[in-house]
C-alpha positions as CSV (number, residue, x, y, z in Angstrom):
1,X,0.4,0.5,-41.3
2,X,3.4,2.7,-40.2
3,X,4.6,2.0,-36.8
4,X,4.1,5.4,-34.5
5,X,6.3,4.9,-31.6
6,X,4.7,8.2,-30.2
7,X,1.4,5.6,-29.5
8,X,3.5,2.5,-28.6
9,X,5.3,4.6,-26.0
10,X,1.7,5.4,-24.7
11,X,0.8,2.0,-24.3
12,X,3.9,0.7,-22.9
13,X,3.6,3.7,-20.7
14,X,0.5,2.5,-19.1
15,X,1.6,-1.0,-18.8
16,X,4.2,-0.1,-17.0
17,X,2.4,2.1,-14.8
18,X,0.1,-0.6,-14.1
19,X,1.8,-3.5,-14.2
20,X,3.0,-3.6,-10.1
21,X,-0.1,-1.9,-9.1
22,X,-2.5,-4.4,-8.5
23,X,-0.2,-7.4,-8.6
24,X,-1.0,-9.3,-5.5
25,X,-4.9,-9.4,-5.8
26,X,-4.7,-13.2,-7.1
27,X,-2.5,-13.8,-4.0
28,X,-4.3,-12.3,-1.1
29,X,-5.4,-14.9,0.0
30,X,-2.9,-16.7,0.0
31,X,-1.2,-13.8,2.0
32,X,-3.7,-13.8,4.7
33,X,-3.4,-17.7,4.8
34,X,0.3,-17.1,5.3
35,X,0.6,-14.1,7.5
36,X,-2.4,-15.2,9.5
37,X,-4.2,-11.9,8.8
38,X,-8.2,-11.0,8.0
39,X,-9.0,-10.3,4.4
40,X,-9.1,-6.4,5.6
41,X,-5.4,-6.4,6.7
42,X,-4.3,-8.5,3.3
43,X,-6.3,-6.1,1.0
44,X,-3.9,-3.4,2.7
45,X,-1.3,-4.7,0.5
46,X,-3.6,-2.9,-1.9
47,X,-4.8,-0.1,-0.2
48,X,-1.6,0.9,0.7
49,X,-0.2,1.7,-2.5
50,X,-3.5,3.5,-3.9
51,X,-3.5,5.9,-1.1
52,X,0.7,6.6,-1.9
53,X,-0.8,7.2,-5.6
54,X,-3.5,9.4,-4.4
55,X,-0.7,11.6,-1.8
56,X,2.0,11.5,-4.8
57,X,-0.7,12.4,-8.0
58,X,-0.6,16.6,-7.9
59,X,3.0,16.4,-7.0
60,X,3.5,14.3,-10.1
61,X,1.8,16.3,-12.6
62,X,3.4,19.7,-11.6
63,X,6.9,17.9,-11.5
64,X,6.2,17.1,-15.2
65,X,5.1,20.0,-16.2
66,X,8.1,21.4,-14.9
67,X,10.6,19.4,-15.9
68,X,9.4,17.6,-19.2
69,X,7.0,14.9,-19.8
70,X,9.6,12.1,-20.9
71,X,11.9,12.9,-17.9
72,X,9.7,12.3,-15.2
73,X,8.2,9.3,-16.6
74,X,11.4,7.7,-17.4
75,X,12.8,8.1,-14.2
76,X,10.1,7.1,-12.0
77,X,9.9,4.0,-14.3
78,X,13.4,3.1,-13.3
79,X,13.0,4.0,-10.0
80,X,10.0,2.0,-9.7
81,X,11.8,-1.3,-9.9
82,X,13.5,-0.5,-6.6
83,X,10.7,-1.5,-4.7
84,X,9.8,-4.1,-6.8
85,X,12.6,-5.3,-6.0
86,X,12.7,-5.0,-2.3
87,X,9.4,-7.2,-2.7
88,X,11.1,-10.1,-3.5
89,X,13.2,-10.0,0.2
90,X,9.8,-9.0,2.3
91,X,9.7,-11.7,5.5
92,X,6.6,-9.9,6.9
93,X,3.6,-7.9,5.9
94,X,4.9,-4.8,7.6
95,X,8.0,-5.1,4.8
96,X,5.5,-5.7,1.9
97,X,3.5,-2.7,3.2
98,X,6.7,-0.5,3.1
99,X,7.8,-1.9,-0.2
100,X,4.3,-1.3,-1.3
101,X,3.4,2.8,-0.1
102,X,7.0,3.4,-2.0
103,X,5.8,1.9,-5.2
104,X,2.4,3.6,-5.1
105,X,4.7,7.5,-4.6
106,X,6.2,6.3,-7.6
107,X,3.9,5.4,-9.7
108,X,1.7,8.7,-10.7
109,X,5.1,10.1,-12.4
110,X,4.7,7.3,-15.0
111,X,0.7,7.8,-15.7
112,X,0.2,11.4,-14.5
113,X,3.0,12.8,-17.4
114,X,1.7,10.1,-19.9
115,X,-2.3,11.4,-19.8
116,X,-1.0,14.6,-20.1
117,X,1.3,13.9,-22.7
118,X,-1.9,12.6,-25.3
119,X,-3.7,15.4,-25.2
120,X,-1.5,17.8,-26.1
121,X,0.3,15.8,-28.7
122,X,-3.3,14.9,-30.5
123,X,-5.8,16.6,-31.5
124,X,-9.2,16.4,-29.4
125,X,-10.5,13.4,-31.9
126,X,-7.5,11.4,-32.4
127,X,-6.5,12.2,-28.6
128,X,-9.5,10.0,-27.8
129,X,-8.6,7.0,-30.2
130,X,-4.9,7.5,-28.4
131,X,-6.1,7.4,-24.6
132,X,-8.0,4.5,-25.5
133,X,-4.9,2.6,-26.3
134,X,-3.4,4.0,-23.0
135,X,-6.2,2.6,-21.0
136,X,-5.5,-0.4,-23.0
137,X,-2.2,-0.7,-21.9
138,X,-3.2,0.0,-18.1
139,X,-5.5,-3.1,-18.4
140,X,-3.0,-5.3,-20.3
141,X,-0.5,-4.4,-17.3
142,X,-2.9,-4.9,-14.6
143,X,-3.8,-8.4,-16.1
144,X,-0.3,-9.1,-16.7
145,X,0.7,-8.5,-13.4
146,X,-1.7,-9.5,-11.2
147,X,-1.9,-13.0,-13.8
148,X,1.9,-13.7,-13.9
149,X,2.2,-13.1,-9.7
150,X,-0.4,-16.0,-9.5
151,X,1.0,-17.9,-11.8
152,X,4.6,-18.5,-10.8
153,X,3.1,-18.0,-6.9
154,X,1.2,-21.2,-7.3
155,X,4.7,-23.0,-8.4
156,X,7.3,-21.3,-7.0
157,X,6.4,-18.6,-4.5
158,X,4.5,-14.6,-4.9
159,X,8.6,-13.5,-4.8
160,X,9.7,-15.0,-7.9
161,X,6.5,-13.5,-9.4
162,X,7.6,-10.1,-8.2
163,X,11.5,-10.4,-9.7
164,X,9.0,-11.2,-12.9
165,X,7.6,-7.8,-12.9
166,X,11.0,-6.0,-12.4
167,X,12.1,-7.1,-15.0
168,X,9.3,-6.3,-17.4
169,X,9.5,-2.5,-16.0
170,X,12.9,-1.9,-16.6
171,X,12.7,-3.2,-20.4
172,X,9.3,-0.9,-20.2
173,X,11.5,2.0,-19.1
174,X,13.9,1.8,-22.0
175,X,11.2,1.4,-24.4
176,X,9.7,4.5,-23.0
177,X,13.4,6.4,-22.9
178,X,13.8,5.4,-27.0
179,X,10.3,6.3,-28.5
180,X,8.7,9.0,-26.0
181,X,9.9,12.5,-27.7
182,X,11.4,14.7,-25.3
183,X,9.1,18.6,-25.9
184,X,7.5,20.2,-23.3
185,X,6.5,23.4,-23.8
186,X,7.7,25.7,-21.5
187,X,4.8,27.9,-21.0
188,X,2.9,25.2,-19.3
189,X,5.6,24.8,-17.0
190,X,5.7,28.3,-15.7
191,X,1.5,28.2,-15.0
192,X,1.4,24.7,-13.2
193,X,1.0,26.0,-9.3
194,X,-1.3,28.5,-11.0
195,X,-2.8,25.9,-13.0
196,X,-3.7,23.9,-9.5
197,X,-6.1,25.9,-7.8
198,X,-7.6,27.0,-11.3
199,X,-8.6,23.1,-11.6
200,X,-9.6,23.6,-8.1
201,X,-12.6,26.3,-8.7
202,X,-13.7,24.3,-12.0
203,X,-16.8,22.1,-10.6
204,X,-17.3,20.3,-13.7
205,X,-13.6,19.1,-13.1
206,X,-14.6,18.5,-9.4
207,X,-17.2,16.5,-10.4
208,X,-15.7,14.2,-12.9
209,X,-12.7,13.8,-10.1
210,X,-15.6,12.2,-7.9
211,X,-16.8,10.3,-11.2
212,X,-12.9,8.8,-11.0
213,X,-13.1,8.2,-7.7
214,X,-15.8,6.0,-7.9
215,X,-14.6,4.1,-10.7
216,X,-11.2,2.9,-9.1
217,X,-13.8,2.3,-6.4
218,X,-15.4,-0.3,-8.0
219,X,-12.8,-1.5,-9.8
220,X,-10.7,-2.5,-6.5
221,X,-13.6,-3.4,-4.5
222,X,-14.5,-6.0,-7.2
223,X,-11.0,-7.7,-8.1
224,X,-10.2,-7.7,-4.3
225,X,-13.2,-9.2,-3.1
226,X,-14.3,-11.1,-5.5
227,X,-10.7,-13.5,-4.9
228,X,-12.2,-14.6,-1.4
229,X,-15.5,-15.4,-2.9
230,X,-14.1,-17.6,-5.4
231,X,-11.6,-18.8,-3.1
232,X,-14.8,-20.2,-1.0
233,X,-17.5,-22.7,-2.1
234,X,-18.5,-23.6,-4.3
235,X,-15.7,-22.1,-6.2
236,X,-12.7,-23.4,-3.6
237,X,-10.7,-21.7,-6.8
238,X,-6.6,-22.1,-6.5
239,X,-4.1,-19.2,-6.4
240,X,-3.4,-20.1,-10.0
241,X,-7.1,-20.5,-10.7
242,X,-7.9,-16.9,-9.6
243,X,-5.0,-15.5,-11.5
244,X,-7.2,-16.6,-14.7
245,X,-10.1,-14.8,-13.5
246,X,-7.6,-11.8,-14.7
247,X,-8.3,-12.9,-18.0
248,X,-11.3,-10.8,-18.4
249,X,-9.2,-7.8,-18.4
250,X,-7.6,-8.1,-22.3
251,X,-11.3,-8.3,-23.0
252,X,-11.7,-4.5,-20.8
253,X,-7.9,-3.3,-23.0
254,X,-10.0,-4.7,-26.3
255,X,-13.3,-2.5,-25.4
256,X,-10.8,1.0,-24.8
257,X,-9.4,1.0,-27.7
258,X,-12.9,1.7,-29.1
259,X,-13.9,4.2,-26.3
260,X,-13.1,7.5,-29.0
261,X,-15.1,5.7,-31.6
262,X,-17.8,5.6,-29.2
263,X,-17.1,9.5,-27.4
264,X,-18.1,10.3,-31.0
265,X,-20.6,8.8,-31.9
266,X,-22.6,9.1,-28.6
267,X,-20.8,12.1,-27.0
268,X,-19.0,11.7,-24.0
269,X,-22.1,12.3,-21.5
270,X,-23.9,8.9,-23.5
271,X,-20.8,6.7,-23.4
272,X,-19.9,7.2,-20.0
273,X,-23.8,6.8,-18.6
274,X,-23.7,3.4,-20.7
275,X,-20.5,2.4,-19.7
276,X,-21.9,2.7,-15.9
277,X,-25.0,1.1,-16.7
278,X,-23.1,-2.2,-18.5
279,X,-20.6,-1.7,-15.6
280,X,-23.6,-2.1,-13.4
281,X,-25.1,-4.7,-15.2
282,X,-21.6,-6.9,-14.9
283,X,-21.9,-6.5,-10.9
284,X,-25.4,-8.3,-10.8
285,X,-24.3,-10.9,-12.9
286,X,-21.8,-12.0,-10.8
287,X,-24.2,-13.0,-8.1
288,X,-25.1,-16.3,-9.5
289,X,-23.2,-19.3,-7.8
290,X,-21.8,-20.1,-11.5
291,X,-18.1,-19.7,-12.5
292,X,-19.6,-19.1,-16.3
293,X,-21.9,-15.8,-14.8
294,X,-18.9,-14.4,-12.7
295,X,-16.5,-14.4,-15.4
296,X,-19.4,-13.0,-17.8
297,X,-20.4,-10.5,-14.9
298,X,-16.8,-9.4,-14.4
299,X,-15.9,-8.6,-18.1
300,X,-19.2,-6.9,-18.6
301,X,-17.3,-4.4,-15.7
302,X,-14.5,-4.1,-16.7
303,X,-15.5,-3.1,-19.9
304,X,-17.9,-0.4,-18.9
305,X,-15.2,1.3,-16.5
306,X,-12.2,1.6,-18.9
307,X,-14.7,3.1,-21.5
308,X,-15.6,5.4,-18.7
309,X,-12.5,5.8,-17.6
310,X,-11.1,6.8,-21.2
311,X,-13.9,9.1,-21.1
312,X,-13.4,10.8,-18.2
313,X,-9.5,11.3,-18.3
314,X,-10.5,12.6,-22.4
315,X,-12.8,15.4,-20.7
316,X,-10.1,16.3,-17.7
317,X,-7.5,16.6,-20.8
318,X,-10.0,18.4,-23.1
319,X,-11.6,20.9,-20.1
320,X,-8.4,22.0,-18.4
321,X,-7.6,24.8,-20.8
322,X,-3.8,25.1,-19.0
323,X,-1.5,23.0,-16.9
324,X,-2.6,19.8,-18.0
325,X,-0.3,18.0,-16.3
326,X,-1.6,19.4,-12.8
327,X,-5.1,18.4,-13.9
328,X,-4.6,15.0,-14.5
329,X,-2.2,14.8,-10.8
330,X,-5.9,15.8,-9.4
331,X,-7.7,13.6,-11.1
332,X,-5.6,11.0,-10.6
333,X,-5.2,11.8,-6.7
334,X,-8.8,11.8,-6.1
335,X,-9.2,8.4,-8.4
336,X,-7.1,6.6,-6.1
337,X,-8.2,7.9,-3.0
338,X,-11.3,5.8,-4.0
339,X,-9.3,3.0,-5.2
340,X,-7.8,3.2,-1.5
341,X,-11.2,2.9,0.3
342,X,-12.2,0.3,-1.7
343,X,-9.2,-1.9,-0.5
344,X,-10.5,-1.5,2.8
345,X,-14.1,-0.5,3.2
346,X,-16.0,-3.7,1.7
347,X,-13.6,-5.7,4.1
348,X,-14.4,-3.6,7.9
349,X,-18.5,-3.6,6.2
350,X,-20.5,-5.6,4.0
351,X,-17.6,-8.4,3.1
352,X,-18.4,-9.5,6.9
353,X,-21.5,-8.5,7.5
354,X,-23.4,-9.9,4.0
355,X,-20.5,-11.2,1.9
356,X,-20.2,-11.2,-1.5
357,X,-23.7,-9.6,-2.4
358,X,-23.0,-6.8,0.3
359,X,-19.7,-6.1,-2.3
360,X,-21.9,-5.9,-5.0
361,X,-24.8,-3.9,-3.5
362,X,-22.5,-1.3,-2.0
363,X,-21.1,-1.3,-6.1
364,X,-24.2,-1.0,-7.9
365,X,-25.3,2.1,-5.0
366,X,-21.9,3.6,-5.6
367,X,-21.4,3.2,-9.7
368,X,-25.3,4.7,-10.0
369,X,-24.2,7.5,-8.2
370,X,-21.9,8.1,-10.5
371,X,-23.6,7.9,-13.4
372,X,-26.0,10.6,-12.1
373,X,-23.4,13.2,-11.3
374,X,-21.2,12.5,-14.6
375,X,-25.2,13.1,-16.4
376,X,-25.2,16.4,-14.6
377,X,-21.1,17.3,-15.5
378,X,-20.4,16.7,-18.6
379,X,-24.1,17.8,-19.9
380,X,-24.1,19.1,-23.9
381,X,-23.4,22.5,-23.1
382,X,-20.1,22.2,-21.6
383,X,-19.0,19.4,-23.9
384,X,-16.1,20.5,-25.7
């Protein structure tokens, strides 16, 4: 098979993206340990840069379709190892929230541009095949991250772990300079403020921006939370021990890359209500007080939300009929204003209140929801 830099450029694209997002997860506690802080406080460390991704998002996506697609992604890849690097020399959790709400500005300018970016290079069905090895990528990063932060953590400290990761985004952003071509139209440019509040009045767009929401929702609520439960008995789990838990995620990269095969043989309103309903299904089965069911439970989830997550970001791409770029910044902002309250939320409510199956009740309520609206949006009719 001939190597298409065009898709590896994709797939490096959301490794990088992803790769210092969720990095210290498999250290929080550690970091409350250390700072003397409540799980709520440490989970900040997340929060924080979700809600900088969720303020930065629209602004991303017009800047691309202003400026060029491989522009704004290659700078903000360099850029992003700044920060990253600023990590390494935090003596206080103020610091590593600073270091943390500059990384999550940065970040949409990688991802936003790249999403984008597929679906207007590829046509509708190959674009799905294509944003399934994007997703892919985003999980591989994730994992890599949040596994390699543990890892050296556990040895030699969470700031060698985080000079690990600057590394790996700067040899990401030459990749990305070398094999992501350069064209942008420049009609789409000129329409992206115009472009906004189109996306704005669309409520099948407005819907499936909720649907996102809810999925980095879940997504952060679970590999947040579920650190302290398996931190306690009758888990008492190391930091290097919960950076394996990570492992589940290549499994959630393996079940994207066949989320178009699955858009097209289902349709897109089938695949996503199954991938919620598996996602769901995951949740429960980490209830169990058996390592075995949580690591079952947790792969069953994070397969189901990167199928619907290809899904959904496939029908923001395929239903914005202009200024992609700015649809995807919205979905994108709304996405991780979710992602933000679920850093938080579980921690001030249930966590305290009912523990780990609060965390999973208030996920199964919020991921049904979900799947009901996304049954209403993305019914046959407006399928495209």
């Amino acid at each position: 098979m001939i190597f298409d830099r065009r898709r590896a450029a994709v797939a490096i694209g959301g490794f990088c993206a992803f790769l210092d997002l969720y990095a210290p997860q498999a250290v929080l506690p550690q970091l409350a340990a250390g700072f003397q802080v409540s799980p709520a406080a440490a989970g900040g460390t997340i929060g924080i840069t979700t809600l900088a991704v969720a303020m930065s998002a629209p602004f991303a996506g017009i800047l691309s379709d202003r400026f060029g697609r491989k522009a704004t992604i290659v700078a903000a890849a360099l850029l992003l190892s700044l920060p990253s690097l600023a990590l390494t020399l935090a003596t206080g959790l103020g610091q590593i929230l600073v270091c943390r709400f500059v990384q999550g500005l940065l970040i949409p300018a990688i991802f936003s541009p790249l999403m984008a970016f597929v679906v207007e290079e590829w046509g509708p069905g190959e674009a799905a095949d294509v944003m399934g090895l994007y997703v892919a990528g985003t999980a591989l990063g994730g994992f890599s991250g949040r596994f390699v932060t543990a890892l050296v953590a556990d040895s030699f400290g969470w700031r060698s772990g985080f000079a690990a990761l600057t590394l790996a985004t700067l040899l990401g952003a030459a990749a990305l300079w070398a094999w992501l071509p350069s064209r942008q139209p420049a009609a789409r440019q000129k329409r992206a403020l115009g472009g906004l509040a189109d996306h704005l009045g669309n409520p099948l767009l407005l819907a499936t921006f909720v649907i996102g929401s809810a999925l980095l929702f879940s997504v952060t609520s679970t590999f947040t939370y579920v650190n302290f439960y398996l931190a306690q008995p009758p888990f008492l789990l190391t930091t290097a021990q919960l950076g394996m838990v990570f492992l589940v995620y290549p499994v959630g990269a393996f079940a994207a890359t066949s989320s178009g095969w699955l858009v097209r043989h289902l349709g897109r309103r089938r695949a996503g209500a199954a991938a919620f309903a598996v996602a769901c299904l995951g949740a429960l089965l980490t209830l169990p007080a058996s390592l075995a069911a949580v690591a079952a439970g947790l792969a069953l989830l994070v397969i189901g939300l990167f199928v619907a997550q290809s899904a959904a970001v496939g029908f923001v791409g395929e239903t914005a009929r202009s200024a992609k770029g700015a649809a995807v910044g919205l979905y994108v902002c709304i996405y991780y204003i979710g992602g933000s309250i679920g850093a938080v939320l579980p921690g001030l409510t249930v966590w305290p209140a009912a523990g780990w199956p609060g965390c999973v009740a208030l996920l199964v309520a919020v991921m049904t929801l979900a799947g009901i609206l996304l049954w209403w949006a993305w019914r046959p009719k407006t399928n495209v």
